[in-house]
C-alpha distance (Angstrom), angle and dihedral (degrees) to the residues before:
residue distance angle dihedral
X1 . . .
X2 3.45 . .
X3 3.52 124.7 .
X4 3.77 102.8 -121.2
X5 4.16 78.9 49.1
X6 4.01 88.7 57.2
X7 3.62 118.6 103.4
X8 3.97 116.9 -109.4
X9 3.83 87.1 -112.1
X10 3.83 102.3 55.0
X11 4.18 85.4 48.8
X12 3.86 83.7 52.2
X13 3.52 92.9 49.1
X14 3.37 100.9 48.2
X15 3.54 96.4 44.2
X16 3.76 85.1 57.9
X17 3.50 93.0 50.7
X18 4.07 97.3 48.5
X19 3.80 77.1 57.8
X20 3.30 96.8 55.7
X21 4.16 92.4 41.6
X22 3.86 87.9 62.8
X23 3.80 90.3 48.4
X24 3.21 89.4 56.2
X25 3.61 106.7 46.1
X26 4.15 85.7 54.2
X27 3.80 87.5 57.6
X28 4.07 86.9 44.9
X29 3.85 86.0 45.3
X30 4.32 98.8 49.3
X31 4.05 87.7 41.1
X32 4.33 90.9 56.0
X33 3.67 82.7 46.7
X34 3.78 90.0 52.2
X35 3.45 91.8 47.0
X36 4.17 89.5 51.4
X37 3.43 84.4 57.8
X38 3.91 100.1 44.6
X39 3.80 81.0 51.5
X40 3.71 95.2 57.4
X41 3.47 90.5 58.5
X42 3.53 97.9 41.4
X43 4.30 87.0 48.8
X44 3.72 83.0 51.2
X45 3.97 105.3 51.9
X46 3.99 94.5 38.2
X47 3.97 95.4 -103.5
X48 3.69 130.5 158.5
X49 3.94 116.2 -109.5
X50 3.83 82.3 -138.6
X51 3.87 113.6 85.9
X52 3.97 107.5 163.8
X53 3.78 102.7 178.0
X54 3.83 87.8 50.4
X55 3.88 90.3 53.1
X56 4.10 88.0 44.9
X57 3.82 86.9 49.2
X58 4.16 91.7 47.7
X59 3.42 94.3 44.6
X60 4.28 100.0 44.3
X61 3.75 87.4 46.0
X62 3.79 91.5 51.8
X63 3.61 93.4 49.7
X64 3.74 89.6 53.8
X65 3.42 92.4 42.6
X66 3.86 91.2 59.8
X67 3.71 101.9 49.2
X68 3.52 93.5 -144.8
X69 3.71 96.6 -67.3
X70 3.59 89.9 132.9
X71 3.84 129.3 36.2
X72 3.83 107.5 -82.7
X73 4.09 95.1 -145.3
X74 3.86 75.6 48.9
X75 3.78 97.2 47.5
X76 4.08 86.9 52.6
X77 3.29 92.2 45.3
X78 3.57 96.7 57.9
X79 4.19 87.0 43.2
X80 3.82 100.4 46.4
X81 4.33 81.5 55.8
X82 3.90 85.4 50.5
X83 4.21 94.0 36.3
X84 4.18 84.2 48.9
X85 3.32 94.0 52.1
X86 3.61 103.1 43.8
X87 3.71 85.3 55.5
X88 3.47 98.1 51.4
X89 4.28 91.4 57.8
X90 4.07 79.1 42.4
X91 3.43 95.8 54.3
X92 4.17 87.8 47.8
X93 3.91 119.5 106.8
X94 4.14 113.5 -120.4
C-alpha cells in the first residue's frame, strides 16, 4: 500500500506512534546511562554485575504494573532485552 493510498487515520496513527518510538528510546537512553552509573559503583565496591532478586523484583513489579494488557511472556521478553543490555554497559570498565 502506498502511502498516498493509506487512509488519513493510519498516517495519524503512525505519526503518533513514531512519536511515541522516540520517547521511548530517550527513556531507554537515560536508564543505560543509569545503569553506567550503577556500574561505576558496583566496579568500585567489588560487586557482581549479576543481581537476581533485583531482576525478579523488576520483572514481578512490571507484570503487575501492566495488568495483563500485554502478553506477560511478551512483557519479559521485551525486559530480559532491556535487563541484558543494561548489564552489558554495567559490566563495562570506566
Amino acid at each position: 500500500m502506498s502511502k498516498k493510498n493509506t487512509p488519513k487515520a493510519i498516517i495519524d496513527a503512525r505519526t503518533k506512534i513514531n512519536k511515541i518510538d522516540v520517547g521511548i528510546l530517550d527513556l531507554l537512553k537515560k536508564r543505560i546511562r543509569l545503569a553506567q552509573e550503577i556500574g561505576q559503583h558496583k566496579n568500585a565496591h567489588g560487586l557482581d554485575v549479576n543481581d537476581v532478586s533485583r531482576e525478579r523484583e523488576l520483572l514481578r513489579m512490571l507484570i503487575e504494573a501492566n495488568g495483563g494488557d500485554i502478553p506477560d511472556e511478551k512483557l519479559l521478553e521485551i525486559w530480559g532485552k532491556i535487563i541484558e543490555l543494561s548489564k552489558t554497559v554495567q559490566d563495562q570498565k570506566h
